[in-house]
Residue frames relative to the residue before (quaternion, step in Angstrom):
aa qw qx qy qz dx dy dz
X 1.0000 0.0000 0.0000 0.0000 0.00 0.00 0.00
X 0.7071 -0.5277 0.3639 0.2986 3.44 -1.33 0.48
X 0.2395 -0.6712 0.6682 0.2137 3.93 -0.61 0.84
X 0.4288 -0.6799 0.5801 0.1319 3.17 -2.02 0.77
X 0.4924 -0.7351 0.3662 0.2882 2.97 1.48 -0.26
X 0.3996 -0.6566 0.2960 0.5671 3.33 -0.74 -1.59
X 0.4081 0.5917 -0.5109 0.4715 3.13 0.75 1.46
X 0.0878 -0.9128 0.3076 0.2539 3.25 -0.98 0.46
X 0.5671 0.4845 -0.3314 0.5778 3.10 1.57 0.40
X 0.7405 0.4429 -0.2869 0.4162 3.62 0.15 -0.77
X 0.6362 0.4230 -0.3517 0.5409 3.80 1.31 -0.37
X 0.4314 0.8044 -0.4051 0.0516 3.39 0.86 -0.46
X 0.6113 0.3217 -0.2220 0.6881 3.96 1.75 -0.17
X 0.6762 0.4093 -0.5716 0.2201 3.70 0.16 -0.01
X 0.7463 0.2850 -0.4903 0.3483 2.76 -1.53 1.11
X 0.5818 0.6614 -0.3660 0.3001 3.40 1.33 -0.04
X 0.3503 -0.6437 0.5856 0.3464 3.89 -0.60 1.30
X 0.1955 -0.6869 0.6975 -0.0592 3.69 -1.53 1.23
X 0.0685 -0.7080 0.7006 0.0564 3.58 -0.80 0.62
X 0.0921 -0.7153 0.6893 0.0685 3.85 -0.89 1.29
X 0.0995 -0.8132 0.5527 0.1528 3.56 -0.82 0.58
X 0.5719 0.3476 -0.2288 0.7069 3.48 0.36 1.11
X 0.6638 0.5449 -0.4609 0.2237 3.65 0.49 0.06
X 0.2543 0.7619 -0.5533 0.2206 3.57 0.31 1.83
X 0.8180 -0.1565 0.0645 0.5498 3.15 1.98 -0.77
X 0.8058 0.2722 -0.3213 0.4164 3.42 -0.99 0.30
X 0.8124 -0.0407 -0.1325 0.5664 3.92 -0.21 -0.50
X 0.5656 0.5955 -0.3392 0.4587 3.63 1.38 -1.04
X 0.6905 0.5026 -0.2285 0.4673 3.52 0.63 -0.61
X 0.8391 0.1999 -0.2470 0.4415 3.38 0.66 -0.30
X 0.5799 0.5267 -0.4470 0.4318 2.97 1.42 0.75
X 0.2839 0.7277 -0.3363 0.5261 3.03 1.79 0.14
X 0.6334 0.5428 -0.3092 0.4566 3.39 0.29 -2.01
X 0.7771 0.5215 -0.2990 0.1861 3.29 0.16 -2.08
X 0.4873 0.7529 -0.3193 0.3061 3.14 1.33 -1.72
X 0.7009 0.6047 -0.1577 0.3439 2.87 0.50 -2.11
X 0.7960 0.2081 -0.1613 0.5451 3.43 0.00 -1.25
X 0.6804 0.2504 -0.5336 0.4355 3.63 0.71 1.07
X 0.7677 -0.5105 0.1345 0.3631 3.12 0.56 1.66
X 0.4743 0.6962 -0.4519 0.2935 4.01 1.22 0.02
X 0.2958 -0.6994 0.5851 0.2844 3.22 -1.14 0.26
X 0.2861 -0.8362 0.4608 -0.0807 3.39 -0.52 1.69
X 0.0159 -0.7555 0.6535 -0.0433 3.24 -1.01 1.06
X 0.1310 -0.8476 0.5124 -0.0434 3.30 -0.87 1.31
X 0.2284 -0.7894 0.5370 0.1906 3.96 -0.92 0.84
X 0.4093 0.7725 -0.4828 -0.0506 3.47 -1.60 -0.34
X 0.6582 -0.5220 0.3254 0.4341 3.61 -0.94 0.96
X 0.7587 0.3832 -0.2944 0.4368 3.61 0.30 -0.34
X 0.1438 -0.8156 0.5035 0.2462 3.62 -0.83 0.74
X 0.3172 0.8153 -0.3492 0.3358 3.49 1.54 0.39
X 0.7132 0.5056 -0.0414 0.4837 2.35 0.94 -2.51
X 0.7083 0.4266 -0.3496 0.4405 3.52 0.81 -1.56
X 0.6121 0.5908 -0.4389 0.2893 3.98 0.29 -0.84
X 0.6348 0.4920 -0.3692 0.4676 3.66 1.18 -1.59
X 0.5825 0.6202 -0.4163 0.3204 3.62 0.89 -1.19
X 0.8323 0.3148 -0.2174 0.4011 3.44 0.59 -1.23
X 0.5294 0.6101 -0.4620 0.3662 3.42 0.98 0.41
X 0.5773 0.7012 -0.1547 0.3888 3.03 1.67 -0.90
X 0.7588 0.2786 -0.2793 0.5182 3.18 1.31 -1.09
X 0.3394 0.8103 -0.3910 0.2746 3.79 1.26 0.17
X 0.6056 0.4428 -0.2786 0.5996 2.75 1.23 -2.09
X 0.5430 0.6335 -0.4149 0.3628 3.53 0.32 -0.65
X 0.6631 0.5823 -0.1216 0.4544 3.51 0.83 -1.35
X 0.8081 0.3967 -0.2362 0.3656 3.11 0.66 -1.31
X 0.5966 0.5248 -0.3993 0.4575 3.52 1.27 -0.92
X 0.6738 0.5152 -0.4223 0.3198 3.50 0.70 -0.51
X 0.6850 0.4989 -0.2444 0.4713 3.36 0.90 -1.39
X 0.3052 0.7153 -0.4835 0.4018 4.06 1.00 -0.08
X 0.8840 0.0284 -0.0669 0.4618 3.15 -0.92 1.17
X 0.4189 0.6906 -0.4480 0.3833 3.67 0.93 -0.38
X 0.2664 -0.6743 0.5270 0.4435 4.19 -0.88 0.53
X 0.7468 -0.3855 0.3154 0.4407 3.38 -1.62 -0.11
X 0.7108 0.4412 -0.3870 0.3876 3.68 0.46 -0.56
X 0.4415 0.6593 -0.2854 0.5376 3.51 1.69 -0.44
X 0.7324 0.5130 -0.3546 0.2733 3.89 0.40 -1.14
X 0.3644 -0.8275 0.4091 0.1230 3.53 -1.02 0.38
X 0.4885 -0.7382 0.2351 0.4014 3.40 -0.34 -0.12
X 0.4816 -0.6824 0.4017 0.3756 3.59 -0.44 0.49
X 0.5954 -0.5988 0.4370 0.3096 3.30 -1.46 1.30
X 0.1705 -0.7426 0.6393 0.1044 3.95 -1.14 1.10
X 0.0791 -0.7952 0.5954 0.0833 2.94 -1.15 -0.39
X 0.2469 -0.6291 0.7257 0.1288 4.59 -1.25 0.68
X 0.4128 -0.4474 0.7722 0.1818 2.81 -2.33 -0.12
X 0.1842 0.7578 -0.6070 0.1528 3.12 -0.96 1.64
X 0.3564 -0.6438 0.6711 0.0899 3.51 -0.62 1.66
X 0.1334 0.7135 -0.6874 -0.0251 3.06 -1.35 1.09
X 0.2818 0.7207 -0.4895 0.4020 3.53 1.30 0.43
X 0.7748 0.4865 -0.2390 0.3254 3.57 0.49 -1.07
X 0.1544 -0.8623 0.4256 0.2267 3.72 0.67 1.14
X 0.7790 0.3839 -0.3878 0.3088 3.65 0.87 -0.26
X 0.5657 0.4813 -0.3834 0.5489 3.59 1.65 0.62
X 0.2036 0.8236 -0.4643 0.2541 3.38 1.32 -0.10
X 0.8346 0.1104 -0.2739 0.4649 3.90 -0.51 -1.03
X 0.5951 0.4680 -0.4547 0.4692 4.07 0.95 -0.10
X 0.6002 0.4117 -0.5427 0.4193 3.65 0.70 0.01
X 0.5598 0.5588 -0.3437 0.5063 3.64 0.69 -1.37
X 0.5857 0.5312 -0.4652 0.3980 3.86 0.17 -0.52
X 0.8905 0.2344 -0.0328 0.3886 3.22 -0.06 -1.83
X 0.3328 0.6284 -0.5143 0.4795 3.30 1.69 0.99
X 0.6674 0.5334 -0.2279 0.4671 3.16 0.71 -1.50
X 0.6637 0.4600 -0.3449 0.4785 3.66 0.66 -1.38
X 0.4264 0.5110 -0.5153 0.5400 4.36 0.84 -0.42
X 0.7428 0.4888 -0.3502 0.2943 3.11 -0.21 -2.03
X 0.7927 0.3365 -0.1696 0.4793 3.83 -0.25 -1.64
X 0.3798 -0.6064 0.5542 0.4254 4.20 0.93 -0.36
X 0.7225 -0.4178 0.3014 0.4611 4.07 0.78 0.77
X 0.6622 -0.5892 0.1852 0.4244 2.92 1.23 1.04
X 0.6332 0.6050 -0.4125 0.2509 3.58 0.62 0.49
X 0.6550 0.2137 -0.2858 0.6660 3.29 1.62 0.49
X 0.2239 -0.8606 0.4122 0.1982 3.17 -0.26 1.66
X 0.5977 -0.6451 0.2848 0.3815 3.38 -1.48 -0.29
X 0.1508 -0.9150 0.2497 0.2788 3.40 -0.59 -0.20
X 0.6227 0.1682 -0.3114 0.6978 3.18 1.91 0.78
X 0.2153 0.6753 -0.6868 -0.1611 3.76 -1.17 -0.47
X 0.3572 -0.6682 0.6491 0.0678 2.73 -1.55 1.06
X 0.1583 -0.7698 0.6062 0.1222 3.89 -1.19 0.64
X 0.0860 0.7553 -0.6440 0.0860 3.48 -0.42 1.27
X 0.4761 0.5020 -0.6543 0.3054 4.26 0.59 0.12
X 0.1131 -0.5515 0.8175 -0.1214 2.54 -2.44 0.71
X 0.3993 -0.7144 0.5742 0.0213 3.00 -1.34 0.70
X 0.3656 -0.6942 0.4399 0.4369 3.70 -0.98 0.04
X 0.0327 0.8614 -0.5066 -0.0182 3.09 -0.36 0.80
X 0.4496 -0.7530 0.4784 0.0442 3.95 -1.40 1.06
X 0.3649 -0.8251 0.4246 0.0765 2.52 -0.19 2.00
X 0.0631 0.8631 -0.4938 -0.0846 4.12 -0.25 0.46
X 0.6147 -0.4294 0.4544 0.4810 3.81 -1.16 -0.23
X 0.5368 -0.5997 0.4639 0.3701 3.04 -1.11 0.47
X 0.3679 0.6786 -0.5028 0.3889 4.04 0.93 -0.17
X 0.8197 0.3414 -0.1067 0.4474 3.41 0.76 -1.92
X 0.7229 0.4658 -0.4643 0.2119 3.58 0.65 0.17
X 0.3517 -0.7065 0.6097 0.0738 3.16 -1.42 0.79
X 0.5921 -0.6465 0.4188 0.2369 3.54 -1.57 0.78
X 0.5874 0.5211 -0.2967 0.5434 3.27 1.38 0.06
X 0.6147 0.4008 -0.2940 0.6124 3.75 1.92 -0.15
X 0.5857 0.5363 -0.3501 0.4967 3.31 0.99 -0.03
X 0.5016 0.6079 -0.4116 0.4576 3.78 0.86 -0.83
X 0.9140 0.3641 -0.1182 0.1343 2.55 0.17 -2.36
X 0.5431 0.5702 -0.3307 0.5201 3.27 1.80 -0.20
X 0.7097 0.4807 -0.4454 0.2586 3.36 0.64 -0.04
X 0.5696 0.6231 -0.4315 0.3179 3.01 1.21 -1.30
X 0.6345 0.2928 -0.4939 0.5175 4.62 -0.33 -0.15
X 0.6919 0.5401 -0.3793 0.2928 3.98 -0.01 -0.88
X 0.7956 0.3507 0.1261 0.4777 2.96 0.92 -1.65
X 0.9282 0.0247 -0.1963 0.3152 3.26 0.04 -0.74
X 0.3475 0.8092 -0.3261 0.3437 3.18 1.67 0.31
X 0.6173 0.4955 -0.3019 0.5313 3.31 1.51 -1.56
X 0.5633 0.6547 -0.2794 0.4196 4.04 0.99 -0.67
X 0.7281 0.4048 -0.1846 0.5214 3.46 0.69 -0.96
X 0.6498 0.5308 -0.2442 0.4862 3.08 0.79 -1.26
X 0.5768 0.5786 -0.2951 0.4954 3.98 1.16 -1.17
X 0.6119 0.6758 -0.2548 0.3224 4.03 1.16 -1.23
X 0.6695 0.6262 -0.0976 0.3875 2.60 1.66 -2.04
X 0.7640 0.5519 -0.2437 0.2287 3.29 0.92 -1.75
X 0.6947 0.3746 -0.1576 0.5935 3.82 1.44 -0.62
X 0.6431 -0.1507 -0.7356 -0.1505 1.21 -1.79 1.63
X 0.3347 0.8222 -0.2770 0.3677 3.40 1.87 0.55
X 0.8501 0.3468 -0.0500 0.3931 2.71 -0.18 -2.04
X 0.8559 0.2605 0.0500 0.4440 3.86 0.80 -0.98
X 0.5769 -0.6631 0.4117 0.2409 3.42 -0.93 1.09
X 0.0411 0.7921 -0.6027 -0.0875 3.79 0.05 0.93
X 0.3644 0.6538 -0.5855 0.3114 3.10 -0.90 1.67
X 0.3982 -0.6758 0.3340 0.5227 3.71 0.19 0.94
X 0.5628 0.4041 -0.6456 0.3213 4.12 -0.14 0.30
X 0.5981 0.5977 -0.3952 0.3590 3.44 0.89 0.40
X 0.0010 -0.8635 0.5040 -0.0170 3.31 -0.57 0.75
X 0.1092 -0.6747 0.7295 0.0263 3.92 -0.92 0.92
X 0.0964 0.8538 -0.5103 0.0371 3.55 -1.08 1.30
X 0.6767 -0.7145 0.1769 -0.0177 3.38 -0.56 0.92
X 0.1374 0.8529 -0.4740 -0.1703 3.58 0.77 0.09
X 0.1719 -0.7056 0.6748 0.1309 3.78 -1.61 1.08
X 0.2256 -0.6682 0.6491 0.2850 3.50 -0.33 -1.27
X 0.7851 -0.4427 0.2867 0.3247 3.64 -1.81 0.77
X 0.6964 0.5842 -0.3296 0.2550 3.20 1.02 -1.56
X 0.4739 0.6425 -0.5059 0.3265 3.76 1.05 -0.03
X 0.7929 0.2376 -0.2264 0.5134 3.49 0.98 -0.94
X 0.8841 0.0914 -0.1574 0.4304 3.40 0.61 -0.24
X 0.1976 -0.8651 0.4582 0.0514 3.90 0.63 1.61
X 0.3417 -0.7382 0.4948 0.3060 3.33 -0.81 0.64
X 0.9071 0.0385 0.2344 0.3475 3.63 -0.86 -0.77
X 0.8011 0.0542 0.3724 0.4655 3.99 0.20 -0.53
X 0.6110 0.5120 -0.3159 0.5146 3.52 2.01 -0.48
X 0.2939 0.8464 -0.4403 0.0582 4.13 0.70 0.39
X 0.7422 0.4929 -0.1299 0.4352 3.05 1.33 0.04
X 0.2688 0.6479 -0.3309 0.6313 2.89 2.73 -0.41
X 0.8261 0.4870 -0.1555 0.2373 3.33 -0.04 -1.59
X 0.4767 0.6754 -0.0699 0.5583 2.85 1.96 -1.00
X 0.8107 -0.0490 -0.1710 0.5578 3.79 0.87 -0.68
X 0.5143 0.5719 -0.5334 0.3520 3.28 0.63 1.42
X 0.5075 0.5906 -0.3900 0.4915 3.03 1.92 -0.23
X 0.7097 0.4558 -0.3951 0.3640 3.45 0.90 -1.46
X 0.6089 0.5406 -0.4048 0.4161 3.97 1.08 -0.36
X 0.5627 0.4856 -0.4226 0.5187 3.81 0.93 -0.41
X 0.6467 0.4813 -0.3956 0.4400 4.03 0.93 -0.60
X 0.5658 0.6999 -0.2302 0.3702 3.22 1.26 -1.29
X 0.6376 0.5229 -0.2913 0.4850 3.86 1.39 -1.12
X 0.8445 0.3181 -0.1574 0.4012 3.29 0.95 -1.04
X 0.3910 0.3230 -0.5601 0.6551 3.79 1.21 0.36
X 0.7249 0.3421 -0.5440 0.2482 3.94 -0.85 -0.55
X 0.6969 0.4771 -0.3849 0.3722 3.88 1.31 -0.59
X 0.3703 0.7036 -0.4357 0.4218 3.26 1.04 0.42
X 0.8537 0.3307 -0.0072 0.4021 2.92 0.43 -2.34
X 0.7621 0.2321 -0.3372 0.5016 3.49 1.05 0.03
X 0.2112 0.6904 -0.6462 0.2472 3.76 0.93 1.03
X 0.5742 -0.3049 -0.7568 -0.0682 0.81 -2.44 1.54
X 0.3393 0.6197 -0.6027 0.3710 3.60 0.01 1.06
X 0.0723 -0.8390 0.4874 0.2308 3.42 -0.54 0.55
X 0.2359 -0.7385 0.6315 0.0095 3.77 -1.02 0.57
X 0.0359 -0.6005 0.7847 -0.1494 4.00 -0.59 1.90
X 0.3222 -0.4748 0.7811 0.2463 2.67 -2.47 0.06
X 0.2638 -0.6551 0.6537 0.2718 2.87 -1.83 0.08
X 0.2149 -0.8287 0.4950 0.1485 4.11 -0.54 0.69
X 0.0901 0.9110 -0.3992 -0.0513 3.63 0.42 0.79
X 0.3118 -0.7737 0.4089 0.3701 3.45 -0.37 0.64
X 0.8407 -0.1512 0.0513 0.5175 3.86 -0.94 -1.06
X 0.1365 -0.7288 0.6652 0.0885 3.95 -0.39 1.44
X 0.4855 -0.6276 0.5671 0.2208 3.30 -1.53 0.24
X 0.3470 0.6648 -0.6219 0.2257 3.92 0.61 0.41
X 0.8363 -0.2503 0.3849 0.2997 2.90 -2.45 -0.17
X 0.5203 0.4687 -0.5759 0.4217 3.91 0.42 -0.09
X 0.6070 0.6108 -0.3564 0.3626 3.79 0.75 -0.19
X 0.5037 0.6334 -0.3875 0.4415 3.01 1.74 -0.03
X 0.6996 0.5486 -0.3178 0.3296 3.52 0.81 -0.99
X 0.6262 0.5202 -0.2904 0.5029 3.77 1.63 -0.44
X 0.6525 -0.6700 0.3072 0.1760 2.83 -0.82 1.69
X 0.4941 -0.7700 0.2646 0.3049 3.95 -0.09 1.07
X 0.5453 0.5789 -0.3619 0.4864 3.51 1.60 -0.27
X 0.8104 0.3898 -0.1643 0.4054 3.69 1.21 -0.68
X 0.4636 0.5089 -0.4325 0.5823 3.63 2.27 -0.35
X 0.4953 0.3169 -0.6996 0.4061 4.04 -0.43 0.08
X 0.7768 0.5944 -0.1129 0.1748 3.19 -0.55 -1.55
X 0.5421 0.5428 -0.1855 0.6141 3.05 1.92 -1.04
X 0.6787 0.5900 -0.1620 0.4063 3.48 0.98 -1.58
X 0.6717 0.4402 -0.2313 0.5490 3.57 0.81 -1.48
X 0.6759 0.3225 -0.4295 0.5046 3.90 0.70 -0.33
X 0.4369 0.5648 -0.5229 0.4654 3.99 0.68 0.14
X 0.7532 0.4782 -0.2126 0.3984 3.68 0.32 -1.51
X 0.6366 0.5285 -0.1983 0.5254 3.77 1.35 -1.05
X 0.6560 0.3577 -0.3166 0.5844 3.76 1.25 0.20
X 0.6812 0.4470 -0.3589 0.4554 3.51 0.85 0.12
X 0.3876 -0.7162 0.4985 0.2972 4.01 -0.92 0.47
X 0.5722 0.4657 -0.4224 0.5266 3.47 1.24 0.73
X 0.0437 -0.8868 0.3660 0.2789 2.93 1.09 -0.37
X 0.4851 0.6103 -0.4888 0.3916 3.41 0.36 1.51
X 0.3643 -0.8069 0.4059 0.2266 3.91 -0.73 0.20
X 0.5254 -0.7553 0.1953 0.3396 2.91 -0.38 1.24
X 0.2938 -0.6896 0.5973 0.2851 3.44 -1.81 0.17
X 0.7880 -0.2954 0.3959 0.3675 3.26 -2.05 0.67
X 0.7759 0.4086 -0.2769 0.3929 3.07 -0.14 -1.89
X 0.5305 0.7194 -0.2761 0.3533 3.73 0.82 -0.89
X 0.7264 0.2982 -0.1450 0.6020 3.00 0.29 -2.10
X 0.5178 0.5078 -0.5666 0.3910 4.23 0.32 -0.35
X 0.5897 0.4978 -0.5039 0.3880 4.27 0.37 -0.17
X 0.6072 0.5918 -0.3015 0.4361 3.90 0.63 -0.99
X 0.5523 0.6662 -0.0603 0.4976 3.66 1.83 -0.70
X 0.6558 0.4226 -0.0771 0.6208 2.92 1.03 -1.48
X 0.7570 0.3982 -0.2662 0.4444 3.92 0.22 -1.05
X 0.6242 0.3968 -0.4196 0.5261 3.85 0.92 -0.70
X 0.6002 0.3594 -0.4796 0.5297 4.25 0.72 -0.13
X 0.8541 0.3230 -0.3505 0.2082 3.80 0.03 -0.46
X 0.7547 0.3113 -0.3242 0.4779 2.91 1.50 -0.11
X 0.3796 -0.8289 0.3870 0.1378 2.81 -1.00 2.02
X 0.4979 0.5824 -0.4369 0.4712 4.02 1.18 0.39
X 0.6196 0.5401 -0.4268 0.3771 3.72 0.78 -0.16
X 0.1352 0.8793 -0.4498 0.0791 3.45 -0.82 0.71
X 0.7746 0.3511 0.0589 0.5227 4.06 -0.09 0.32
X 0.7969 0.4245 -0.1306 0.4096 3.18 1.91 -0.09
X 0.5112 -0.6300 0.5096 0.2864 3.55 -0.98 1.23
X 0.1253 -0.7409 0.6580 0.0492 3.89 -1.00 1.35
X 0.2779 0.8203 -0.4961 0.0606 3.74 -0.57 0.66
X 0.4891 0.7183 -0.4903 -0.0667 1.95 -2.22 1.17
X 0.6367 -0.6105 0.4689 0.0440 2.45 -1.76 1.79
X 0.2937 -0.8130 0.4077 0.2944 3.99 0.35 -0.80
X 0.7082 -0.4256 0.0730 0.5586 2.74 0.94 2.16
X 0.1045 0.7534 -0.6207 0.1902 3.22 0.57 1.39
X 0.6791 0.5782 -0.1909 0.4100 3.23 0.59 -2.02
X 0.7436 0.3829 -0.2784 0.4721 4.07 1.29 -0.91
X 0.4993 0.5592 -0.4785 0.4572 4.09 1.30 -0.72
């Protein structure tokens, strides 16, 4: 487990092995980042080995400026990272396996958080157009991955002791859905249930969600540029800050469900005064 050193808040992750699923970009990625420059030793996953390689170069450089000058007994390890397909529901628990087996070296260095930020793109429709075969298929990265993957982690892969912590990612639309989003809303609730049956079942380990509302990451790339202003300014006009959220931001809500080791079973949000506009 992680030493505190002689600090007690600001050491509180170094040395801790972290497992980010989803850490190629947007919130997964900068909770990744964060880990890092609090001194963890960080393993990161994702479907893309493009995406996932630039990622881990990224948090190196990241690595290295920190670890500079540091003595040898002081140095850390450098952030790694696998390819892990979690789209495929009928390779699902053998991918999640031999993620974990990367992560822990085959279980012989165990973990001591993992965070779950993948997501998929997924298409929001009317309820006229949805079908049970569109409903599956959107759950199975949101939803039931963070489950399987949760099945996997005990009694191997991860330190079960409440300084442990497996967290979750939902999103606003459980309590407040927009338009055409019934099935968004639908598996962000079942992931906000998902925090609190899993803190049950893997006490004294503790397991939160985080519930973010509108983040600013790269999936904003894929909306066509005549329709993301416009898309964006009606994000900011539902919030009582009226701004949208950042990565780097929503990566603190991340941090606090891993350091604090009394939280447990609980939904962290935030959206910026969605739930009050």
């Amino acid at each position: 487990m992680a030493s505190q050193g002689a600090f007690k808040y600001t050491t509180k992750l170094k040395g801790a092995r972290i497992l980010v699923v989803g850490g190629t970009s947007g919130i997964g990625f900068c909770v990744a980042e964060a880990a890092v420059e609090h001194g963890a030793r960080v393993i990161i996953s994702g479907s893309n080995e493009t995406k996932l390689s630039k990622a881990v170069d990224r948090l190196r450089a990241s690595f290295a400026v920190l670890d500079q000058g540091l003595p040898p007994a002081e140095k850390g390890a450098p952030p790694t990272g696998t390819v892990c397909d979690l789209a495929n529901e009928e390779a699902l628990e053998s991918n999640l396996e031999s993620l974990l087996q990367f992560a822990t070296s085959d279980g012989q260095s165990r973990l001591d958080h993992v965070v779950f930020t993948a997501g998929d793109p997924f298409e929001a429709r009317k309820l006229q157009d949805v079908t049970a075969a569109h409903i599956a298929r959107t759950y199975v990265v949101r939803a039931t991955a963070p489950v399987v993957l949760a099945k996997l982690l005990v009694p191997r892969y991860i330190h079960r002791v409440p300084a442990s912590s497996y967290t979750l990612t939902g999103g606003v639309n459980a309590e407040k859905p927009q338009d055409n989003w019934t099935v968004v809303a639908g598996f962000s609730a079942a992931v906000e249930g998902y925090a609190r049956g899993l803190a049950v079942d893997l006490k004294p380990m503790r397991v939160n969600c985080v519930a973010p509302g509108a983040v600013h990451t790269e999936a904003f790339d894929h909306t066509p540029e005549e329709q993301r202003g416009p898309l964006l300014e009606r994000f900011r006009q539902a919030t009582t800050t009226g701004t949208v959220g950042c990565p780097e931001d929503l990566a603190e809500a991340y941090l606090y469900c891993m350091k604090d080791s009394f939280v447990t079973g609980s939904v962290i949000k935030s959206n910026g005064g969605r739930l009050l506009a």
